[in-house]
N, C-alpha and C positions, 0 to 999 in steps of 0.2 A: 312303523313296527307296532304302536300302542293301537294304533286302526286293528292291524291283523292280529293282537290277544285279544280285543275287546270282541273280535268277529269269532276267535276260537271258546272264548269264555258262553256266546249268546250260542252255538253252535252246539256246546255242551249241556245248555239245558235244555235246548229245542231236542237233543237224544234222548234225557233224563225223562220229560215231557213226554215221548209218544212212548218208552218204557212203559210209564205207569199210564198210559192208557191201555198198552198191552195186559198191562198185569190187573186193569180192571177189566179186560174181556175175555179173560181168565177165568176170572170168580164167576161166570156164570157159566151153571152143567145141569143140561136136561138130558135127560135120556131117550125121549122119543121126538123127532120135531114134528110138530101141529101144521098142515096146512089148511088156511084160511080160504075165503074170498075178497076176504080186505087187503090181501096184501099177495104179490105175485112173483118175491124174489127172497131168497133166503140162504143162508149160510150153514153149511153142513159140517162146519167144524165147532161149533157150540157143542153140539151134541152127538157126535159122532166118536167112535171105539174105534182104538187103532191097535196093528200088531205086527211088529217088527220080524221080519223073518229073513235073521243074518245071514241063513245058509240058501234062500232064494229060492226053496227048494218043494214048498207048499201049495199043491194044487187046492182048487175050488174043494175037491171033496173030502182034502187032509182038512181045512178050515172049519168044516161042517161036524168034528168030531165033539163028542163032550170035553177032551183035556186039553185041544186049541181052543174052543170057544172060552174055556176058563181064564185062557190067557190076554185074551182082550180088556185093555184099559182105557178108560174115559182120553179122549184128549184135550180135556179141560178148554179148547177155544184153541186152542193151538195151532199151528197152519207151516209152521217151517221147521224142519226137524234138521239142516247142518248136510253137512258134508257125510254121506254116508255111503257103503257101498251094497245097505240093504233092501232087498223089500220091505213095501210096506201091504198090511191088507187094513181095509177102511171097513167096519160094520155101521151102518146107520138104518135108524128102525125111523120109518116118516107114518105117517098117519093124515089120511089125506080127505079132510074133511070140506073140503073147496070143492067146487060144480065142474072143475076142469079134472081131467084124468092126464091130458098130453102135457109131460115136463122135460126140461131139458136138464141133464147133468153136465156144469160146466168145472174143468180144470184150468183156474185163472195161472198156467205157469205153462208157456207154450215149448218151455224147454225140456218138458218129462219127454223122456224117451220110449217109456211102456207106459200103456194105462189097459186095462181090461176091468170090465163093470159088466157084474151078473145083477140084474134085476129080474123079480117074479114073473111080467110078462114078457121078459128077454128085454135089451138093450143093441140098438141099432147106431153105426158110428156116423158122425155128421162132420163132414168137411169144410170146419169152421178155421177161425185163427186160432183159439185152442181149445185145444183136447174136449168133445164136445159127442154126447150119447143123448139119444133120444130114447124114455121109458114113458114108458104108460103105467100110472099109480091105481089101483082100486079106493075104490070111495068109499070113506068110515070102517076102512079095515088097515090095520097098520101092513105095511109093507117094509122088510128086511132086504138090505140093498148091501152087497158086499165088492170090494174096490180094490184091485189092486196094481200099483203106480212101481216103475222104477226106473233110475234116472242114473247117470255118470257124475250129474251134474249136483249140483244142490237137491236135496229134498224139501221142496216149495209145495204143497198141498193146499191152496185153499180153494174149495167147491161150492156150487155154489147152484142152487136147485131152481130155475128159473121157470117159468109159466111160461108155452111155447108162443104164445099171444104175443108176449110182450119180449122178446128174445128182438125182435128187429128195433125196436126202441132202443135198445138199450147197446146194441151194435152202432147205429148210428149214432148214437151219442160220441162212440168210440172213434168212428168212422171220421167224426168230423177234426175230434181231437187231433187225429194221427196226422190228417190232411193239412192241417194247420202246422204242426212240426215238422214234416215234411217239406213244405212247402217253403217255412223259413229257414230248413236247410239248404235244401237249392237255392235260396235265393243269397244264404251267404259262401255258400261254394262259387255259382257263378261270379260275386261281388270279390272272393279273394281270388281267383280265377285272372279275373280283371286286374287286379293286383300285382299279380304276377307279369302277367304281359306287358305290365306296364314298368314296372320296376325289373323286373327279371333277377328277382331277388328270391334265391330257394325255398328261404324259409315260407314265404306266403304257399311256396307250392306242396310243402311237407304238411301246412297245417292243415290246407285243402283236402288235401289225402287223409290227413287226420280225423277229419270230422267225416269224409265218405267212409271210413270204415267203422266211427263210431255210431255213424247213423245205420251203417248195415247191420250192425249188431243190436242196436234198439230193433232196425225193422224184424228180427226174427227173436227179442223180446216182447215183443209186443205182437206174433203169429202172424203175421204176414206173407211170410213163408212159406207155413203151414199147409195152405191149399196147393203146392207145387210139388210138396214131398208126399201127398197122399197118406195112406190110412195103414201101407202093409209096413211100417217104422213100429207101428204098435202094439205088433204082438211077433212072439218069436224069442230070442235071445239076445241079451247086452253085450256077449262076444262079438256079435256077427252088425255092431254097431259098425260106421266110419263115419269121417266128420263130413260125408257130403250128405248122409241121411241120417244124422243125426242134429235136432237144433242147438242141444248143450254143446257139441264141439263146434257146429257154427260161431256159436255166440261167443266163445272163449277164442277162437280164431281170428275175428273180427277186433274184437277187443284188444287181443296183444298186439294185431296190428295196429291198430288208431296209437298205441301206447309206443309203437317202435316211433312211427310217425310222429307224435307228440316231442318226444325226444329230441328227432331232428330236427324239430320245428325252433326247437328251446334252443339246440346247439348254434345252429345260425342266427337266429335273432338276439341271446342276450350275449354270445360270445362269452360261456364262464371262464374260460382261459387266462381271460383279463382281467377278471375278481376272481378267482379262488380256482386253484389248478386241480384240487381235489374236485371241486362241481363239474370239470370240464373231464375228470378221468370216470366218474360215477355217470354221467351221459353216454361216454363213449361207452360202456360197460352195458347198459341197458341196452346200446343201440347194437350190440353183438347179441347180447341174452334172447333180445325177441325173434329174432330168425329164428335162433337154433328151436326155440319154446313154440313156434309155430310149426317148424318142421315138424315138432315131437306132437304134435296135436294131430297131425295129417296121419303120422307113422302109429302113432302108442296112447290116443285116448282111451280106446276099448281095456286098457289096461289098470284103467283108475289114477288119472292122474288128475283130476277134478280138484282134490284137496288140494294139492302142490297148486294148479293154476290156481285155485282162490290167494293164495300169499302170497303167489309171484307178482300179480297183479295189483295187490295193492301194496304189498310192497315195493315196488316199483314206482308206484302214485307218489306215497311218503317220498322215497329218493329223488323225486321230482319236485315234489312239493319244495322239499330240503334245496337242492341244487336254488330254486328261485327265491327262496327266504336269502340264502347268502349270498347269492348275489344284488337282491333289492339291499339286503344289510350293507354290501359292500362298497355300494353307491349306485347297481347299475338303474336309470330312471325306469326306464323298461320294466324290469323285473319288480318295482316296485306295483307298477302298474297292474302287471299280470297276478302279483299276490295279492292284489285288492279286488281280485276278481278270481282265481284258484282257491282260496282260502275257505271264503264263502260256501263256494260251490261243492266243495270237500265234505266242509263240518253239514250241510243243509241238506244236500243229495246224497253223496258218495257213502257216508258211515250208515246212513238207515237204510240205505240199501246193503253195505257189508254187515250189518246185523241182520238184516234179511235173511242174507243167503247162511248164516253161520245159525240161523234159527233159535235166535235173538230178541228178535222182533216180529211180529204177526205180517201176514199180509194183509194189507188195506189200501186204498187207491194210492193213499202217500208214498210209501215205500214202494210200492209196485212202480209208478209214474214219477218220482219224485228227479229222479237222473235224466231222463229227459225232457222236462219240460223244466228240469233247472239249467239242464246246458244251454236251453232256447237262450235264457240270462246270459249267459257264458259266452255264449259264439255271439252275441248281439253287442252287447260289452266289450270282447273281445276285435269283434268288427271296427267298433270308435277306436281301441286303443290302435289297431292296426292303420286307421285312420289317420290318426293322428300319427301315427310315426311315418308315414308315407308324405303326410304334411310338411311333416318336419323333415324328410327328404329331399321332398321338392322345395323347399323353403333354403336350404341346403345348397342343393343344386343350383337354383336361381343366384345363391351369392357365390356360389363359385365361378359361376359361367359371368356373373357381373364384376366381380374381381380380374377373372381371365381376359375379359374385354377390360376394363380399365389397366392391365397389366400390356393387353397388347396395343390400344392407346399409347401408351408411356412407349412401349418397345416400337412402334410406330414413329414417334415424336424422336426418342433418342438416334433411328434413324436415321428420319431426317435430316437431324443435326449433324450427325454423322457423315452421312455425305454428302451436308455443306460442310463441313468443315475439310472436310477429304479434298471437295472441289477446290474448294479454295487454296487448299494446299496443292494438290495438282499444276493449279494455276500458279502460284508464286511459284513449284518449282522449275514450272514453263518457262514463266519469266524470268526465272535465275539462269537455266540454260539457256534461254534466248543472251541475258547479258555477258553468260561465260562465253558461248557461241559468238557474240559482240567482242567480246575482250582475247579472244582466240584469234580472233580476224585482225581485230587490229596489232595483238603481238606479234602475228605472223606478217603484218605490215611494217611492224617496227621493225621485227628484226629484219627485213628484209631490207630496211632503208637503212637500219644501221652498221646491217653486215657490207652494202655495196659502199660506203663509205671506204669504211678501212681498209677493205678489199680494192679497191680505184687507188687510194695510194697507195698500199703493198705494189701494186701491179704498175705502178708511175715509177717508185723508186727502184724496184727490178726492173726496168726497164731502158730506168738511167744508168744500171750496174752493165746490163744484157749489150747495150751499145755502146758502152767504155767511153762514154764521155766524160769530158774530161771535170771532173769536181775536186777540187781543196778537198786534202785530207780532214781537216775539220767541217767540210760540209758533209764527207762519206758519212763521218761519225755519226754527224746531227742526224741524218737520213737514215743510215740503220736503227739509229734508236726510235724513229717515229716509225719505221716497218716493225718495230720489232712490238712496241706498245701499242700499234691495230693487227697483230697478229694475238696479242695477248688478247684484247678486246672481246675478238671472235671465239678467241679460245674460249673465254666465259661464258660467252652465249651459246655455247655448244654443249658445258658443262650443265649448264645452267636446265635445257631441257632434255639431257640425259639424268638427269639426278630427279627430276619431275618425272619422266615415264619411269624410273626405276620407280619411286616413292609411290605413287598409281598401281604399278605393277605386282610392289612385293617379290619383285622377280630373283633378286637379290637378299639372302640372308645377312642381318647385322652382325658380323663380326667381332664381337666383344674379348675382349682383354680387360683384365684387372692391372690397374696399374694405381701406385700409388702418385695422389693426387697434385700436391705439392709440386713435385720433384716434377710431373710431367706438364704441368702448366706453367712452372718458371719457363721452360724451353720455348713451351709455344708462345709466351709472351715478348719474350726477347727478337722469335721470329716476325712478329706482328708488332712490337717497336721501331724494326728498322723500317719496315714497308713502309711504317705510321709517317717519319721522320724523312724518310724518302721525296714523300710527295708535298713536305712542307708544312706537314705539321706537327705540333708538341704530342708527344706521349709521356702518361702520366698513370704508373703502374704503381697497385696498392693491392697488393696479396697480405693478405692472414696466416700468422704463420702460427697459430694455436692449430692440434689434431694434426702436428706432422706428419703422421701416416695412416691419414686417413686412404682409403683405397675406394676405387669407382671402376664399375665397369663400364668401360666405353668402347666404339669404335674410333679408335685413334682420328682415322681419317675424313670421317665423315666429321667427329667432332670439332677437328679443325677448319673443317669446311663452314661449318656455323661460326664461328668465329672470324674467318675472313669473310664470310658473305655478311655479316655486322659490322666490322673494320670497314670493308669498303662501303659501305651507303654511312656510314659517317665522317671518312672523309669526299666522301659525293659531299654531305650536305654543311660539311666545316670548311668557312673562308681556308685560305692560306693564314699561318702564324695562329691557328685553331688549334685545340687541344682536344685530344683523344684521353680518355680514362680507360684503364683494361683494370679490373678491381674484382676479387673475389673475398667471398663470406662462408662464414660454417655454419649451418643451422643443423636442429638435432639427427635429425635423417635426409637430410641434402647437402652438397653444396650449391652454394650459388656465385654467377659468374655476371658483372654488371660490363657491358659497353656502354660508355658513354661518350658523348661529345656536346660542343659550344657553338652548336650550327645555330639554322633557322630554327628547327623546332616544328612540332607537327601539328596541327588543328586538329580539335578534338572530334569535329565528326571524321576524319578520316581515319581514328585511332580504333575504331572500332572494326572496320572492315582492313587494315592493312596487312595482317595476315593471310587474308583471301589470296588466290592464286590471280591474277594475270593485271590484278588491282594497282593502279599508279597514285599518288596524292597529288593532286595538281597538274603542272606541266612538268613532272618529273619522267625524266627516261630511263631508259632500260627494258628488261623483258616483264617487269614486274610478277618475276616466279621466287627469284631471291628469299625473301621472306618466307616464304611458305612453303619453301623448300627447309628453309631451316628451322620452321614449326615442326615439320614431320618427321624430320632425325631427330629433335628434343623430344619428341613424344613417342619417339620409335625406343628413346634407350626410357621412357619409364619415368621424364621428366617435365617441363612447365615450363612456357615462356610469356614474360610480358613486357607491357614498353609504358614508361612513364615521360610525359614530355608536355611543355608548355611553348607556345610562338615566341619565338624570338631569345629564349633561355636555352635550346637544346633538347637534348632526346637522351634516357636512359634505357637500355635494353637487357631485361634481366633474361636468365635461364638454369633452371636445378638441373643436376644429376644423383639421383638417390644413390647415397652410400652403400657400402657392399653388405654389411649388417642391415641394410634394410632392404 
């Protein structure tokens, strides 16, 4: 920001500066100009008398009166007279002491609309770039030339009396200039062109557009035009004006468009939205204004609206200007960029040419050329910064597309792993179904060898009943009770995998009932002491009698079922004259219920898998479903079971049931 005041401060004297060279070509007023042989080009506003005529309404021979001619005043060097909607008439007295008689009258301002010039051997019109009559001067006799100009646009007057000799000299000089600016417009339209296509980023394609239509409106600043629109534009009436044959509503045309364009260019590239939502609603506002302001140029210039466009236009430059100060202010790098290049271009080009047209400032090469051959600076500048932010696109681009491959690397690798890890799981639970498959086969071996067992003597001792042989009443006894205990046998092994496909299945809802705790587990203890005490060995019952009413919901039968399927695998694995433990605990939101016994006791690697379904420890038999049967009732009512055990010391087998409060 101290860059762009020290550029507005240098800006301001560079205006101050060609002021007072204005105001020193000024102070000089001849009344007749001298033409030489020494010199072949000259300026007709030193010494030329001008006279405004607001009502437009004054021919060549009203001018010729004594109390018009009284009214002509010097125009002191003067050459821009403002926004006006008057005629003008120009009297210049030349005296033409030069060996040349053919001169050419030139209008450096290709935007007049009217021009008509009476000279004493008549004046013929010449289809130049601007406004451009051919007279013929008499030698050493002064000759009276009267001019009258009028325009929509600005009144820009400076004339300028050139030696027909030397009129191509001084075109081509022009000629070559133009060709040069031109030339580095195309070459940075094509280059933002490229831009575009490449990025397919709008704004490159708004700014393209921007500069084609600010260079269409230098080309018919600068008369280029001119020879397309012909000669009948130049006489006739400022009614019967339109902006296709007129070059001041050309040039006003061209311009609000490069200025709509500009806009859009601004909107998508610095994005004021995201610095300042005011900058982003002043954009959007311009980018309405100039439609409608170009429509009204096609419809209603013949109307006088010249003045209104000079303010629209640079007021709208300011609002632009504005929009990218606060946003370079606001941090955007961008916009910092472009006001180090806008800024300039404003204070150096844009005001001496607005003092131009406000007739401010004189015409002179500067102010005439100064906007376009400072844009040359602009769009060249501009070209780098756009460069550079394309760079830094692609630079951009390159780490995100290197991120994306190192993101899909990683996502790649994590694959992988993936499914190896998946295989491998796969596999082990291949393997665990191949061993369930294993332990399937063989429980359906066991049970088949240990169902034909007791079924061979059920079917011996009914057989001894069936044939009425003769047995001792105490050998019947012995004999129904050994039918009667491999009847029981198989009973279990038939419970055992009906209670497994239910548990699988779900088929069956748990049943629950609240029942108070205490009261209903002394029952089932006392039932599962006699069994205990039955088979020979000690039961050793140790209830809690703290939380007497504490309450569980349970399925009565199934919870008894856990209970005997623990009962019997510890008298499976306690000698005779062994002792059974049935023992319960309170903890704060369960009870707990301990089986224990004084058997063998279990090794510790089988301790981990003995829950598993069809799983044996050793050469132990049965259907090895037991256990894991009565895992999945303990965890069906919402409870935990574990077993604690050393070889040769015994096995303890806990199990909770959450209280009804919890």
């Amino acid at each position: 920001m101290r860059m762009i005041r020290c550029l507005f401060v240098i800006g301001l004297f560079h205006v101050l500066f060609v002021a007072s060279v204005a105001e020193a070509e000024e102070a000089h007023d001849t009344a007749v100009l001298t033409l030489s042989d020494g010199q072949s080009d000259y300026s007709l506003n030193a010494t030329m008398d001008i006279l405004e005529d607001a009502a437009r309404q004054w021919s060549y021979e009203d001018i010729q009166s004594q109390e018009v001619q009284g009214r002509f005043k010097s125009a002191g060097g003067k050459s821009s007279f403002g926004y006006t909607r008057s005629a003008y008439w120009i009297r210049a007295v030349i005296l033409n002491e030069s060996s040349e008689a053919k001169w050419e009258m030139i209008l450096n301002n290709s935007l007049m609309d009217k021009m008509e010039v009476y000279a004493p051997g008549g004046a013929v019109f010449l289809n130049r770039y601007y406004p451009t009559f051919a007279i013929n001067l008499p030698q050493d006799q002064p000759a009276t030339v009267y001019i009258r100009i009028e325009t929509l646009g600005s009144m820009v007057a400076p004339i300028q009396l050139i030696e027909q000799s030397a009129v191509y000299n001084h075109a081509n000089v022009e000629l070559i200039l133009f060709g040069f600016f031109y030339g580095a417009n195309f070459v940075i339209v094509a280059y933002q062109l490229a831009l575009y296509w490449y990025t397919r980023n709008r704004a490159y394609l708004y700014y393209t557009l921007s500069v084609v239509a600010f260079a269409g409106g230098l080309f018919i600043w600068n008369g280029l035009v001119r020879p397309f629109i012909g000669a009948g534009y130049l006489s006739g009436s400022t009614s019967e004006i339109s902006v296709w044959n007129s070059p001041s509503a050309l040039y006003d045309f061209f311009y609000v468009l490069g200025r709509w364009m500009g806009s859009l260019f601004l909107l998508h590239l610095l994005l004021p939205r995201t610095y300042a939502p005011m900058a982003d609603r002043i954009c959007r506002l311009v980018n309405i204004a100039c439609p409608i302001v170009c429509l009204g140029i096609v419809f209603a210039y013949p109307l006088g609206i010249g003045s209104f466009l000079f303010w629209f236009k640079y007021v709208t430059l300011l609002l632009i200007l504005w929009v990218i100060i606060i946003c370079a202010w606001r941090g955007s790098r961008v916009a910092r960029q472009l006001a180090m290049v806008k800024v300039p271009t404003v204070l150096v080009a844009v005001v001496p040419k607005a003092l131009l047209l406000l007739g401010l400032l004189p015409s002179n090469p500067y102010t005439h050329f100064s906007s376009q051959f400072s844009s040359i600076g602009e769009l060249i500048f501009m070209a780098i910064i756009l460069y550079g932010l394309m760079d830094q696109m692609r630079k951009k681009e390159e780490n995100a597309q290197r991120k994306l491959m190192n993101t899909l690397e990683d996502w790649n690798t994590d694959l992988e792993r993936t499914v190896a890890e998946q295989t491998a799981s796969l596999q082990r639970a291949n393997e665990e179904l191949e061993q369930i498959q294993a332990s399937r086969t063989q429980l359906l071996q066991n049970i088949s060898h240990d169902i034909r067992g007791p079924l061979t003597y059920v079917q011996g001792g009914i057989q001894v009943l069936v044939n009425k042989l003769t047995v001792a009443p105490d050998q019947q006894h012995y004999l129904l009770g050994k039918v009667y205990d491999k009847v029981l046998v198989v009973n279990r092994y038939i419970d055992d995998l009906f209670e497994i496909s239910r548990a699988q299945g779900m088929q069956t809802p748990v049943a629950l009932e609240k029942v108070v705790f205490n009261d209903w587990i002394e029952g089932i203890f006392e039932e599962l002491a006699m069994d205990i005490e039955h088979t020979g060995r000690r039961c050793a019952r140790r209830r809690s009698t703290s939380e007497a009413d504490t309450e569980v919901w349970i399925d009565a039968h199934l919870i008894k079922r856990v209970l005997s399927n623990l009962v019997h695998n510890a008298c499976k694995f306690t000698p005779p004259d062994g002792t059974i433990t049935l023992q319960t605990f309170h903890r704060t939101d369960a009870v707990i219920i301990m089986v224990g016994d004084t058997g063998e006791g279990i090794e510790q690697e089988h301790l981990i898998r003995i829950f598993e379904r069809h799983y044996k420890a050793g050469e132990a038999q049965g259907s090895g479903l037991g256990l894991a049967i009565t895992k999945e009732i303990v965890e069906r009512h919402g409870g935990a079971i574990w077993v604690e055990s050393k070889p040769g010391e015994g096995s303890q087998f806990y199990f909770t049931l959450p209280k009804v409060d919890n």
